[in-house]
mmJSON file of the N, C-alpha and C atoms, coordinates in Angstrom:
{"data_MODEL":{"atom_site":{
"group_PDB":["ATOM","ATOM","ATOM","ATOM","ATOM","ATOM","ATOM","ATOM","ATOM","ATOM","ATOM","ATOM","ATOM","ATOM","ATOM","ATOM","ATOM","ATOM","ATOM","ATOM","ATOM","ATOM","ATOM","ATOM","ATOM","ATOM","ATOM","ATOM","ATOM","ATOM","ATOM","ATOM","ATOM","ATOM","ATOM","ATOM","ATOM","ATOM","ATOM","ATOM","ATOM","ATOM","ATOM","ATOM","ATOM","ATOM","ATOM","ATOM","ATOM","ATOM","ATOM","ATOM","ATOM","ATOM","ATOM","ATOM","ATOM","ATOM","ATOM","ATOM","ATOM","ATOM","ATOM","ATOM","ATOM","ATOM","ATOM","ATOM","ATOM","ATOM","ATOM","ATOM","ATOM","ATOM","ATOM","ATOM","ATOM","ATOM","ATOM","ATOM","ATOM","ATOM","ATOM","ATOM","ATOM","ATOM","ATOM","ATOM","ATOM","ATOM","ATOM","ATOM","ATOM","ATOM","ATOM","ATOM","ATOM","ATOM","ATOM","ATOM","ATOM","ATOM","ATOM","ATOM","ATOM","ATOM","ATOM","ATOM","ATOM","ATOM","ATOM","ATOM","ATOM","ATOM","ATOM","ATOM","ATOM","ATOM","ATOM","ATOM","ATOM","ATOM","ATOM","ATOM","ATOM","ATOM","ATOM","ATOM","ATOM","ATOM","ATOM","ATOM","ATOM","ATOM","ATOM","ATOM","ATOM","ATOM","ATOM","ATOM","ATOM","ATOM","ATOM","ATOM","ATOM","ATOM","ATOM","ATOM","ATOM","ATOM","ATOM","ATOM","ATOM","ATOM","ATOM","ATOM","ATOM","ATOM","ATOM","ATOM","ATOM","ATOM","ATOM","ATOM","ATOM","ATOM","ATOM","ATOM","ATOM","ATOM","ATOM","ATOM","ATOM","ATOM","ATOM","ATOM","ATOM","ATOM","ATOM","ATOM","ATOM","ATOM","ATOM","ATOM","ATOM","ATOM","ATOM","ATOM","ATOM","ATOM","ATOM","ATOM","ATOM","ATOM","ATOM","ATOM","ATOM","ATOM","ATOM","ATOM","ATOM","ATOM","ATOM","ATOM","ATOM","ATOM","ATOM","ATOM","ATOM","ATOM","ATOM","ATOM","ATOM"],
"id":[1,2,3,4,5,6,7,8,9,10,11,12,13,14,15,16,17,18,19,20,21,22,23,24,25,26,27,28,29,30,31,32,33,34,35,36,37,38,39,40,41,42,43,44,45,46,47,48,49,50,51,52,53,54,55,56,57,58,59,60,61,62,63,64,65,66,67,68,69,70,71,72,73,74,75,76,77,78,79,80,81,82,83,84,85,86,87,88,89,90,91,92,93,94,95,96,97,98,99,100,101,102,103,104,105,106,107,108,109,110,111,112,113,114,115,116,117,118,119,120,121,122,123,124,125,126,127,128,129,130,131,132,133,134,135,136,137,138,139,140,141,142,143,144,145,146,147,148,149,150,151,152,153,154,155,156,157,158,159,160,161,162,163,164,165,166,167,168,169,170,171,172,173,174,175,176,177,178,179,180,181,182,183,184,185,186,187,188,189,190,191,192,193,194,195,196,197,198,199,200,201,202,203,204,205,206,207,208,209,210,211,212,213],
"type_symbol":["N","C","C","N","C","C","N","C","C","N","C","C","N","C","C","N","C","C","N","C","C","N","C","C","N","C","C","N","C","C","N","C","C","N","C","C","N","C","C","N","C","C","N","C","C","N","C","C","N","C","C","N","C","C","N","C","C","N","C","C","N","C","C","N","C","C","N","C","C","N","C","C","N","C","C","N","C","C","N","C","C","N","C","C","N","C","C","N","C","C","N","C","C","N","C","C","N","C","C","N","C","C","N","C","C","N","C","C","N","C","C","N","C","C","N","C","C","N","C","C","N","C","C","N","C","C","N","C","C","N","C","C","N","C","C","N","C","C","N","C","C","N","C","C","N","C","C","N","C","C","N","C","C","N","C","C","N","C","C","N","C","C","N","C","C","N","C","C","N","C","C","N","C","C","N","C","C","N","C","C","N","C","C","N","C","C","N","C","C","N","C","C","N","C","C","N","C","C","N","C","C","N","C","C","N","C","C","N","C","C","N","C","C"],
"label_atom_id":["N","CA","C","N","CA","C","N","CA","C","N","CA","C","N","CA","C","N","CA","C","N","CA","C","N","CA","C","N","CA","C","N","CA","C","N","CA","C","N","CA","C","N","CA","C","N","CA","C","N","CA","C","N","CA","C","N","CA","C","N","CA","C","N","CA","C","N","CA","C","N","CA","C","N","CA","C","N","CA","C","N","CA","C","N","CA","C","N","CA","C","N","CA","C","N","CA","C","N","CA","C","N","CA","C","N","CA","C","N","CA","C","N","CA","C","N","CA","C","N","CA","C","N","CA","C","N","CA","C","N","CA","C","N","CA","C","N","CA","C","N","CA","C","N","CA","C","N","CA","C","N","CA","C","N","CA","C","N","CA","C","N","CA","C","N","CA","C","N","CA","C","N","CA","C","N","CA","C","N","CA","C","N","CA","C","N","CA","C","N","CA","C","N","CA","C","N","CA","C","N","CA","C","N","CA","C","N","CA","C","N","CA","C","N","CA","C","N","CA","C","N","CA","C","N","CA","C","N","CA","C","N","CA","C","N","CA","C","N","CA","C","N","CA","C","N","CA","C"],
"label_alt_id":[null,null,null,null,null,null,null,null,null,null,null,null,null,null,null,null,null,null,null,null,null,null,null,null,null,null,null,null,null,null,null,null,null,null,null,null,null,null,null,null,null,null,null,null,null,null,null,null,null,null,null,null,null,null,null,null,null,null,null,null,null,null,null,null,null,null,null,null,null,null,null,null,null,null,null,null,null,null,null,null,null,null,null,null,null,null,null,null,null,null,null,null,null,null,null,null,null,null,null,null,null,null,null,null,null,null,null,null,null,null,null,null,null,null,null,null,null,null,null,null,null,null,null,null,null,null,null,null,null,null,null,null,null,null,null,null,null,null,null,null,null,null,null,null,null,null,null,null,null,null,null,null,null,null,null,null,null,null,null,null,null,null,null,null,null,null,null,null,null,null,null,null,null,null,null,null,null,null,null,null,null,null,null,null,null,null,null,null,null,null,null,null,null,null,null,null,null,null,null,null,null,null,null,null,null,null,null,null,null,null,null,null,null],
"label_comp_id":["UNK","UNK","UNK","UNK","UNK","UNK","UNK","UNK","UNK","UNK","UNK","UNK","UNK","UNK","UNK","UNK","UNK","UNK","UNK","UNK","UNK","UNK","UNK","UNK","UNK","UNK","UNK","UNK","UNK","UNK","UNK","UNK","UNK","UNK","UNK","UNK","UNK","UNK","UNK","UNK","UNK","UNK","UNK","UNK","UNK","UNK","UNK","UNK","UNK","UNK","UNK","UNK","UNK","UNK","UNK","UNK","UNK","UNK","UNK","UNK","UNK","UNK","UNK","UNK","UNK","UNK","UNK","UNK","UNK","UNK","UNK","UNK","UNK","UNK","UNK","UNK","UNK","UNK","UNK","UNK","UNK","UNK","UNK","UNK","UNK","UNK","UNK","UNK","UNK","UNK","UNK","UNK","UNK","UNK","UNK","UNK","UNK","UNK","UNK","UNK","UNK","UNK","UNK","UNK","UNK","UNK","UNK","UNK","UNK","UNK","UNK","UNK","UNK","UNK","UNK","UNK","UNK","UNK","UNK","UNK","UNK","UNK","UNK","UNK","UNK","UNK","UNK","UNK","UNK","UNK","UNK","UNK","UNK","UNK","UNK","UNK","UNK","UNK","UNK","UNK","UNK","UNK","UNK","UNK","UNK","UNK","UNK","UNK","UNK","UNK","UNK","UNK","UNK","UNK","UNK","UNK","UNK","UNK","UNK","UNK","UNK","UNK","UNK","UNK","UNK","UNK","UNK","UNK","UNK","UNK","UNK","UNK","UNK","UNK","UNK","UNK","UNK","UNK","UNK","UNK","UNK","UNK","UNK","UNK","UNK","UNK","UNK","UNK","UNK","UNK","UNK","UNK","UNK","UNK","UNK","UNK","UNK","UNK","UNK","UNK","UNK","UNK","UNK","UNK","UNK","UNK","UNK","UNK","UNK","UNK","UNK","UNK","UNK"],
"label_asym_id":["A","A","A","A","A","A","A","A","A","A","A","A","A","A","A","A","A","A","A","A","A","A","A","A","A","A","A","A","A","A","A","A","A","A","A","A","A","A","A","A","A","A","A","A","A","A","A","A","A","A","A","A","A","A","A","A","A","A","A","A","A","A","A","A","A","A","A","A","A","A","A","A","A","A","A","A","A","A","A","A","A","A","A","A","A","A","A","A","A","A","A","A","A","A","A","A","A","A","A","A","A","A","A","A","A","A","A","A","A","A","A","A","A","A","A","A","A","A","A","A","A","A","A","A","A","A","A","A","A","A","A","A","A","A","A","A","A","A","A","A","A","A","A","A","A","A","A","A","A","A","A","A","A","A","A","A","A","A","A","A","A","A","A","A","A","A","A","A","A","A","A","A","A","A","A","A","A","A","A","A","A","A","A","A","A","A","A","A","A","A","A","A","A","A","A","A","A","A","A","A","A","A","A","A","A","A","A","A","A","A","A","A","A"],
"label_entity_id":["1","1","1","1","1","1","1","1","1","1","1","1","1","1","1","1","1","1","1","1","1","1","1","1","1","1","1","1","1","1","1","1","1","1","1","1","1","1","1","1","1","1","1","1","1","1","1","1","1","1","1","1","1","1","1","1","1","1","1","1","1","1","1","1","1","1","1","1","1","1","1","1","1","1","1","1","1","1","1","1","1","1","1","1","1","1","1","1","1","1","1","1","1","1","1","1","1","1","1","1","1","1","1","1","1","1","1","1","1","1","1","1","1","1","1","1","1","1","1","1","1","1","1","1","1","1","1","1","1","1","1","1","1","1","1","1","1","1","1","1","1","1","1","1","1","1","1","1","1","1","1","1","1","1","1","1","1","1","1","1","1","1","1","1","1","1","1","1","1","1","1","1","1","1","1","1","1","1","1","1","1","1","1","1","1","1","1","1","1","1","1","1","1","1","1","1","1","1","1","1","1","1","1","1","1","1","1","1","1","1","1","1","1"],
"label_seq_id":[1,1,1,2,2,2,3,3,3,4,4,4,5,5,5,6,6,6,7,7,7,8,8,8,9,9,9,10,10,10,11,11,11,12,12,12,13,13,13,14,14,14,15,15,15,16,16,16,17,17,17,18,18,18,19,19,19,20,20,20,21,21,21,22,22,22,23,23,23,24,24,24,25,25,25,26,26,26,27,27,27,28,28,28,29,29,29,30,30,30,31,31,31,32,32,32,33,33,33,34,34,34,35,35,35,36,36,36,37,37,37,38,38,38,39,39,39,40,40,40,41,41,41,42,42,42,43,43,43,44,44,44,45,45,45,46,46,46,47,47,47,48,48,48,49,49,49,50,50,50,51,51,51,52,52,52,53,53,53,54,54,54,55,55,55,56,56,56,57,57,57,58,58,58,59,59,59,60,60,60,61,61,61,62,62,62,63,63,63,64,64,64,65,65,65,66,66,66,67,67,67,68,68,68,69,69,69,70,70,70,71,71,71],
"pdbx_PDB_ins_code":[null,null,null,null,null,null,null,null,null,null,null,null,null,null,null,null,null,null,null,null,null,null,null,null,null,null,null,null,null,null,null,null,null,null,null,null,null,null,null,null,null,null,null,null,null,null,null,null,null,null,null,null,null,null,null,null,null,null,null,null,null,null,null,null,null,null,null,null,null,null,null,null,null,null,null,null,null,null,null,null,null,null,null,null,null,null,null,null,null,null,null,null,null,null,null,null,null,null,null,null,null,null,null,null,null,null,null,null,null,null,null,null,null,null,null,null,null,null,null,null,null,null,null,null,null,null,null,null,null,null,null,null,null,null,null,null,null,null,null,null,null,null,null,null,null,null,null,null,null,null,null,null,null,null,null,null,null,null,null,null,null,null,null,null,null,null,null,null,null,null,null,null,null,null,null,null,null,null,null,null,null,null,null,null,null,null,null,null,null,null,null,null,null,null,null,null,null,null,null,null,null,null,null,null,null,null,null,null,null,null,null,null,null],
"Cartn_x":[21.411,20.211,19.514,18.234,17.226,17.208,17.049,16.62,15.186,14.256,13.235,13.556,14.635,14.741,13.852,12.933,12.538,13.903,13.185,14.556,14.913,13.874,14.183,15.545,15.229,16.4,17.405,17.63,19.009,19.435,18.819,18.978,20.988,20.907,22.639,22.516,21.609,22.241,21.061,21.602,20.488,19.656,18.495,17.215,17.395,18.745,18.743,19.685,20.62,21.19,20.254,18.967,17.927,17.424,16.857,15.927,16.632,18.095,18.523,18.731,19.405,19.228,18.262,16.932,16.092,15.657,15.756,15.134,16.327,17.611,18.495,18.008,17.18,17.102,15.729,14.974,13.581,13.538,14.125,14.056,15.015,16.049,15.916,14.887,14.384,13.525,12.213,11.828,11.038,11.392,12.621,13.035,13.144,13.122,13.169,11.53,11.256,9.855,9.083,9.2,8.969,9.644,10.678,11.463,10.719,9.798,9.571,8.282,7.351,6.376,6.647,7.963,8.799,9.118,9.428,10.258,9.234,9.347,8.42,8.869,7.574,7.345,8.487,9.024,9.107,10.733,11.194,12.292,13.632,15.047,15.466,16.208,15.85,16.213,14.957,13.756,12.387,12.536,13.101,12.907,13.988,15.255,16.57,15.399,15.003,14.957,13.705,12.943,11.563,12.476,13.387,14.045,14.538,15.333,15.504,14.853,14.094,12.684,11.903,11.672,11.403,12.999,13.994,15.014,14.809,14.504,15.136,13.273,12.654,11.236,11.73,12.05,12.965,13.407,14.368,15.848,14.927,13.744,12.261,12.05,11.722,10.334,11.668,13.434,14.144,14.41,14.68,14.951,14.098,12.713,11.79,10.551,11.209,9.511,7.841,8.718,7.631,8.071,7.008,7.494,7.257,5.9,4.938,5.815,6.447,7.452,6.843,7.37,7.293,6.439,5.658,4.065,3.667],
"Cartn_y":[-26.313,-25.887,-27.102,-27.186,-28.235,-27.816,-28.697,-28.689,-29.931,-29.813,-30.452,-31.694,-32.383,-33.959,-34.518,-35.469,-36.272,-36.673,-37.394,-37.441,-39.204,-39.798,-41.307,-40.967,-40.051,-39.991,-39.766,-38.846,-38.737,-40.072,-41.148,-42.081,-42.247,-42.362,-43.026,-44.606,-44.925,-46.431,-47.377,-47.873,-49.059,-49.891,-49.749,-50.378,-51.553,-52.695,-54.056,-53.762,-52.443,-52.505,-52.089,-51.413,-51.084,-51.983,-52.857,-54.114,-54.999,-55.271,-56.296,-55.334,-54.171,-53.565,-53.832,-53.757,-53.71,-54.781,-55.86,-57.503,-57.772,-57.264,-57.342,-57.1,-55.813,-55.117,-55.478,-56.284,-56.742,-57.56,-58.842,-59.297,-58.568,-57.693,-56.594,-56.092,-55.448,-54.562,-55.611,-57.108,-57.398,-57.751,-58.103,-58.398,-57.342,-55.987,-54.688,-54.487,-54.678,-54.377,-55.313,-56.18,-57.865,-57.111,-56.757,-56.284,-55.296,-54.319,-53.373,-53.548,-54.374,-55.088,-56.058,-55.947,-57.034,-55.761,-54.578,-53.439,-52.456,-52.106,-50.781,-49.518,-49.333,-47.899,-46.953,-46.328,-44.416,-44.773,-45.872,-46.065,-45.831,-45.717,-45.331,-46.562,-48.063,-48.819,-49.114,-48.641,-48.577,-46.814,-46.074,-44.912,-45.184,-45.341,-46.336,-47.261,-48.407,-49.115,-48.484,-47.686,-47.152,-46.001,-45.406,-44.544,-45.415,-46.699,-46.957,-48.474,-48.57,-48.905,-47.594,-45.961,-45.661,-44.939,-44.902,-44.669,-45.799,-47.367,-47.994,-47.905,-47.318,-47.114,-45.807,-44.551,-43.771,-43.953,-44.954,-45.338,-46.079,-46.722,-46.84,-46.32,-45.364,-44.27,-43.46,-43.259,-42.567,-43.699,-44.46,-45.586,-46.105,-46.503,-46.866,-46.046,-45.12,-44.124,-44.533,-45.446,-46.087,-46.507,-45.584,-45.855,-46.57,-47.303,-48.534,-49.975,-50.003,-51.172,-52.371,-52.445,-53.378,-53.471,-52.913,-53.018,-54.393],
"Cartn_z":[-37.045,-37.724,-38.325,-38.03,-38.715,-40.119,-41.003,-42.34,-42.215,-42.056,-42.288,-41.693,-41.781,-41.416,-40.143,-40.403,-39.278,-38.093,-36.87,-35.795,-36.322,-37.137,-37.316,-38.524,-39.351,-40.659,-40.113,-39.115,-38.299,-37.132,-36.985,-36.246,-36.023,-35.182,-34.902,-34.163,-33.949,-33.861,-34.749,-35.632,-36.439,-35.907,-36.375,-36.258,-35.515,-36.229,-35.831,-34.598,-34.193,-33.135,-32.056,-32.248,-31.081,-30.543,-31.879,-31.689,-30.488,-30.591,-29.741,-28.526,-28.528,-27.222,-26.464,-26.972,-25.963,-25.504,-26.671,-26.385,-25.54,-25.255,-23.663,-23.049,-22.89,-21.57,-20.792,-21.823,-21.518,-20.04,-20.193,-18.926,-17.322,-17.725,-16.464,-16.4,-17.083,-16.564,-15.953,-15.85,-15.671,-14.749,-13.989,-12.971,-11.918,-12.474,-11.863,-11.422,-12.062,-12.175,-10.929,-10.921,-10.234,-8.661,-8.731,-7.131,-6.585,-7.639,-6.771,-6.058,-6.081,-5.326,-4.246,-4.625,-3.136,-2.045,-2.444,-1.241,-1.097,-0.086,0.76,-0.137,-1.06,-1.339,-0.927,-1.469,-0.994,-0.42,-0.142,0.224,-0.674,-0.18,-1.526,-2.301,-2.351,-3.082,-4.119,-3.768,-4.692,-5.517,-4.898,-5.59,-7.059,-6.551,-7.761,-8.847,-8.451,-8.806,-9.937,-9.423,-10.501,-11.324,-11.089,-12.07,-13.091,-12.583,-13.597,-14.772,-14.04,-14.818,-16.161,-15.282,-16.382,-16.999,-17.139,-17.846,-18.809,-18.605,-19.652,-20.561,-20.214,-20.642,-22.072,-20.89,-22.05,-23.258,-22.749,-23.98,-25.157,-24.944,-26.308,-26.582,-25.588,-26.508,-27.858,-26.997,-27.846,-29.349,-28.951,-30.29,-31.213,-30.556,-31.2,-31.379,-30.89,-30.446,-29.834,-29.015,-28.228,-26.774,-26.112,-24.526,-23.603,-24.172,-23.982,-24.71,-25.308,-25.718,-24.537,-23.632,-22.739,-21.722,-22.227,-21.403,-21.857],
"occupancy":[1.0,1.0,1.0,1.0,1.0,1.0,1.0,1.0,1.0,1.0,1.0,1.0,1.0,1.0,1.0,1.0,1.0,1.0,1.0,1.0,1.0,1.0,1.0,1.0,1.0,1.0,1.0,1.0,1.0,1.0,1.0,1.0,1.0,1.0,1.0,1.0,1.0,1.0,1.0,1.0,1.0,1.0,1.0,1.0,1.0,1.0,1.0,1.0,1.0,1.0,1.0,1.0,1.0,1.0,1.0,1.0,1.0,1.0,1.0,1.0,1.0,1.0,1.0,1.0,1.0,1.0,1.0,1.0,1.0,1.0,1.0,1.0,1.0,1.0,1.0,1.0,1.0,1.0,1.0,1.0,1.0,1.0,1.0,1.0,1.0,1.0,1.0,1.0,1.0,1.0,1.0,1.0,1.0,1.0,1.0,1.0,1.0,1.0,1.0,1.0,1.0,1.0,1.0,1.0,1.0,1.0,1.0,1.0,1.0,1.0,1.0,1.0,1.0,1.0,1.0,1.0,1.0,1.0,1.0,1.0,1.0,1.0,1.0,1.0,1.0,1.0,1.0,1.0,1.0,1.0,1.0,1.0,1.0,1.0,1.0,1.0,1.0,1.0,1.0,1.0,1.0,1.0,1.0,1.0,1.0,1.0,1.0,1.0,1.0,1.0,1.0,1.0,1.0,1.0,1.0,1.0,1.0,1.0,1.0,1.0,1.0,1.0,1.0,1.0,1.0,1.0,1.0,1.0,1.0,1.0,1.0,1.0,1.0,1.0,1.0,1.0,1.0,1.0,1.0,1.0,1.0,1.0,1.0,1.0,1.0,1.0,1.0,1.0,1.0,1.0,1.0,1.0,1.0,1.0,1.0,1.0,1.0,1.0,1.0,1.0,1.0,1.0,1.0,1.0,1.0,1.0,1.0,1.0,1.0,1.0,1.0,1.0,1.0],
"B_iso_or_equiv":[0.0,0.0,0.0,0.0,0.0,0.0,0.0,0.0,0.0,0.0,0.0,0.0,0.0,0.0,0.0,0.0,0.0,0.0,0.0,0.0,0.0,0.0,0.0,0.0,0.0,0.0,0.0,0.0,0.0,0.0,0.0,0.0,0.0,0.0,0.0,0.0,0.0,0.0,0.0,0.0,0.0,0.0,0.0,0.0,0.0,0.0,0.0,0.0,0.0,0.0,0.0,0.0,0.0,0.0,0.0,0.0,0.0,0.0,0.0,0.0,0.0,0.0,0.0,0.0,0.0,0.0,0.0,0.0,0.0,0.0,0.0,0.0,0.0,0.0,0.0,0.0,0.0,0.0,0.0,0.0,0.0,0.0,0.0,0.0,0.0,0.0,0.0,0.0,0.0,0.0,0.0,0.0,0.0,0.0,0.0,0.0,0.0,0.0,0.0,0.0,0.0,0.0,0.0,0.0,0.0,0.0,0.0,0.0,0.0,0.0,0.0,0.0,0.0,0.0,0.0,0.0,0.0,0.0,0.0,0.0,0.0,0.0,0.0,0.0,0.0,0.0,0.0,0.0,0.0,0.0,0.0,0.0,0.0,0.0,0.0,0.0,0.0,0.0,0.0,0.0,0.0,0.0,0.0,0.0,0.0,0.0,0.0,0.0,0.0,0.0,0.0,0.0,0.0,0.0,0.0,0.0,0.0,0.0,0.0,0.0,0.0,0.0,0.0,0.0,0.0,0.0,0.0,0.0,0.0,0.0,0.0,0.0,0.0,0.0,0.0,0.0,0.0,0.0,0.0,0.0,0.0,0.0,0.0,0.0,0.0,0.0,0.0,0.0,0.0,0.0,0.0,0.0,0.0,0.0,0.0,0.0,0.0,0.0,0.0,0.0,0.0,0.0,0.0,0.0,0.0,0.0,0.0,0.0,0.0,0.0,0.0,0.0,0.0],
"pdbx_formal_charge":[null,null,null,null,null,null,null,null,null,null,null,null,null,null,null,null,null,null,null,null,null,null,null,null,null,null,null,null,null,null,null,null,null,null,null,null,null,null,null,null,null,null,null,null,null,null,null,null,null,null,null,null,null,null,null,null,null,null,null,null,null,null,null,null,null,null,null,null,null,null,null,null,null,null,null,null,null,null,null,null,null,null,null,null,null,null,null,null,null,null,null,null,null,null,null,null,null,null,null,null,null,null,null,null,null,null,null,null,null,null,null,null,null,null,null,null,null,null,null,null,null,null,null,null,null,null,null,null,null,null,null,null,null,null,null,null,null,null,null,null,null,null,null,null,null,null,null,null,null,null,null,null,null,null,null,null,null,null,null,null,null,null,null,null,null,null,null,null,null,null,null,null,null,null,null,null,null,null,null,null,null,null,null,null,null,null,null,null,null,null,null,null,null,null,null,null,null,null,null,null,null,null,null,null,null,null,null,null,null,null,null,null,null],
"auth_seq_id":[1,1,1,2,2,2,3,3,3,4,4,4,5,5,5,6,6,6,7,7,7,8,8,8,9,9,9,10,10,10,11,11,11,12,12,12,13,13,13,14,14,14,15,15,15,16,16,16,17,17,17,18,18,18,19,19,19,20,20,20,21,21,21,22,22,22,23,23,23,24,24,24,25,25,25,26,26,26,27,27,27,28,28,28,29,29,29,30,30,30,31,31,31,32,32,32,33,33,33,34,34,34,35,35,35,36,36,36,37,37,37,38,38,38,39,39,39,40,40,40,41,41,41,42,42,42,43,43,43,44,44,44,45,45,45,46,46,46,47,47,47,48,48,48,49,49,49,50,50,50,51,51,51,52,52,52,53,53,53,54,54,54,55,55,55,56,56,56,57,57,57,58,58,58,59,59,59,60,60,60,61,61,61,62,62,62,63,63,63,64,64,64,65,65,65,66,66,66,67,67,67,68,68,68,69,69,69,70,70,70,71,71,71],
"auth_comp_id":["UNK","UNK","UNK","UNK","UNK","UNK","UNK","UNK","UNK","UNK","UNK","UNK","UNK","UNK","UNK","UNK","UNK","UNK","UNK","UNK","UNK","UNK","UNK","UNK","UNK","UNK","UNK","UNK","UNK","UNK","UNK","UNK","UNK","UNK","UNK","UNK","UNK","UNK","UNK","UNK","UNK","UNK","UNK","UNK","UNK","UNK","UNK","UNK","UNK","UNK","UNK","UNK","UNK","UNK","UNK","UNK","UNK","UNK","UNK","UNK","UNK","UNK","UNK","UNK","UNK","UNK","UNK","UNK","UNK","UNK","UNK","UNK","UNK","UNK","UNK","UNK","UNK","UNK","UNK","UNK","UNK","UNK","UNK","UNK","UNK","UNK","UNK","UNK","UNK","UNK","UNK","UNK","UNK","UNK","UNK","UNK","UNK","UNK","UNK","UNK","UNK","UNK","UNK","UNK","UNK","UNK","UNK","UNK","UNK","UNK","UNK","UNK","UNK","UNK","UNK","UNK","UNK","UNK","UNK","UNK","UNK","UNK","UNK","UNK","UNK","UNK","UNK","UNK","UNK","UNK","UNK","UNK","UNK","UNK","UNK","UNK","UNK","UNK","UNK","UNK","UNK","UNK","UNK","UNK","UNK","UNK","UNK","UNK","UNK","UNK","UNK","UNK","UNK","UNK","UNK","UNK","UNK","UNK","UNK","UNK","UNK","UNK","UNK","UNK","UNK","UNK","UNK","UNK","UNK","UNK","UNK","UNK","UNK","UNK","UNK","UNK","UNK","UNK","UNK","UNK","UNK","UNK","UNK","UNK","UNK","UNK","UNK","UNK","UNK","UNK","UNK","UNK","UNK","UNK","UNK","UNK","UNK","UNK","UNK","UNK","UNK","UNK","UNK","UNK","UNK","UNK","UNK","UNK","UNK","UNK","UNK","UNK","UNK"],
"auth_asym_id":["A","A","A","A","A","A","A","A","A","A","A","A","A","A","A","A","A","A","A","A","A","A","A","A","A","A","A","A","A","A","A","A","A","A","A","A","A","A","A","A","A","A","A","A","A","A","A","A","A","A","A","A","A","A","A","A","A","A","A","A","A","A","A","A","A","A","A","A","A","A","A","A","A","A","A","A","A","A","A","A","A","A","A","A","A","A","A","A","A","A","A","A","A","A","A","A","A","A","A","A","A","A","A","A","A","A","A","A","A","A","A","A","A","A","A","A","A","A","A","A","A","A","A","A","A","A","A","A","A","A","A","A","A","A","A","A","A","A","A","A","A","A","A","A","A","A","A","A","A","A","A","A","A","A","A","A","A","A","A","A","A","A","A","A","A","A","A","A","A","A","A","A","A","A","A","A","A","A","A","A","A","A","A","A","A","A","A","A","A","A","A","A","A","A","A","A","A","A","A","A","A","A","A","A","A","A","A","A","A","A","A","A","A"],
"auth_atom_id":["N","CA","C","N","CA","C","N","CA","C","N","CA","C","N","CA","C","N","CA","C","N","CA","C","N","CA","C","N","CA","C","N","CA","C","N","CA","C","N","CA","C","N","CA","C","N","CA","C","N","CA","C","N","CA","C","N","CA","C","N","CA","C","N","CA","C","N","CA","C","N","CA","C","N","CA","C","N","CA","C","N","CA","C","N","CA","C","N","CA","C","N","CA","C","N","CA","C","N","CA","C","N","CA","C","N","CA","C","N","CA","C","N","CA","C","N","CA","C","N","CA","C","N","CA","C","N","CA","C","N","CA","C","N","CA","C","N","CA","C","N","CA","C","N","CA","C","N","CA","C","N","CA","C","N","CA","C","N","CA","C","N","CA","C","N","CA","C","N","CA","C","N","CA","C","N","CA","C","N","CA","C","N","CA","C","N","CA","C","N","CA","C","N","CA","C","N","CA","C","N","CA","C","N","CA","C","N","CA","C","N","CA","C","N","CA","C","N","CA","C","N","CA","C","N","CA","C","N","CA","C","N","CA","C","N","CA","C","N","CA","C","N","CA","C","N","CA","C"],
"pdbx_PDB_model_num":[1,1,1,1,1,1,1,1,1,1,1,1,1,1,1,1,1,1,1,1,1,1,1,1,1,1,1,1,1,1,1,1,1,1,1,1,1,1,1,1,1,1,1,1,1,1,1,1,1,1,1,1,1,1,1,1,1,1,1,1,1,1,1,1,1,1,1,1,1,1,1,1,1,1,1,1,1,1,1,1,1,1,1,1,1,1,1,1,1,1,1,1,1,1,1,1,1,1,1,1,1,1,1,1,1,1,1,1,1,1,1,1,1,1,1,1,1,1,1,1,1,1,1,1,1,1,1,1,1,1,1,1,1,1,1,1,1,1,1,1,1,1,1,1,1,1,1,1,1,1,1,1,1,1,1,1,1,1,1,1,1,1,1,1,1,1,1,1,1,1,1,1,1,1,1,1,1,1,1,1,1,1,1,1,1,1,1,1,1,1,1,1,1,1,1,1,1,1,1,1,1,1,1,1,1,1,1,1,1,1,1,1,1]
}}}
């Protein structure tokens, strides 16, 4: 049952443990990102590779509440 609480007051991993999560995950994903203009569309190492481009897009918008992070 909710009691009013925002989803940031219930947070389970700390601010400074997000922050570095993602400043990890930054240059995969730019390297992910970078591959998929190298492989033919629609194939299934580009279909992988854009899931998990937006999965680690996700795992922002859930931590930081921002899904644009690394735009």
């Amino acid at each position: 049952m909710q009691h009013g609480h925002s989803t940031k007051s219930r947070r389970i991993i700390s601010q400074r443990v997000a922050d570095r999560l993602l400043e990890t995950l930054r240059p995969t994903r730019h390297l992910l990102t970078r591959s998929l203009a190298e492989i033919p569309m629609g194939g299934p190492e580009y279909r992988q590779i854009d899931r998990v481009v937006r999965e680690i897009d996700r795992l922002a918008e859930i931590l930081i509440g921002d899904g644009t992070h690394f735009y």
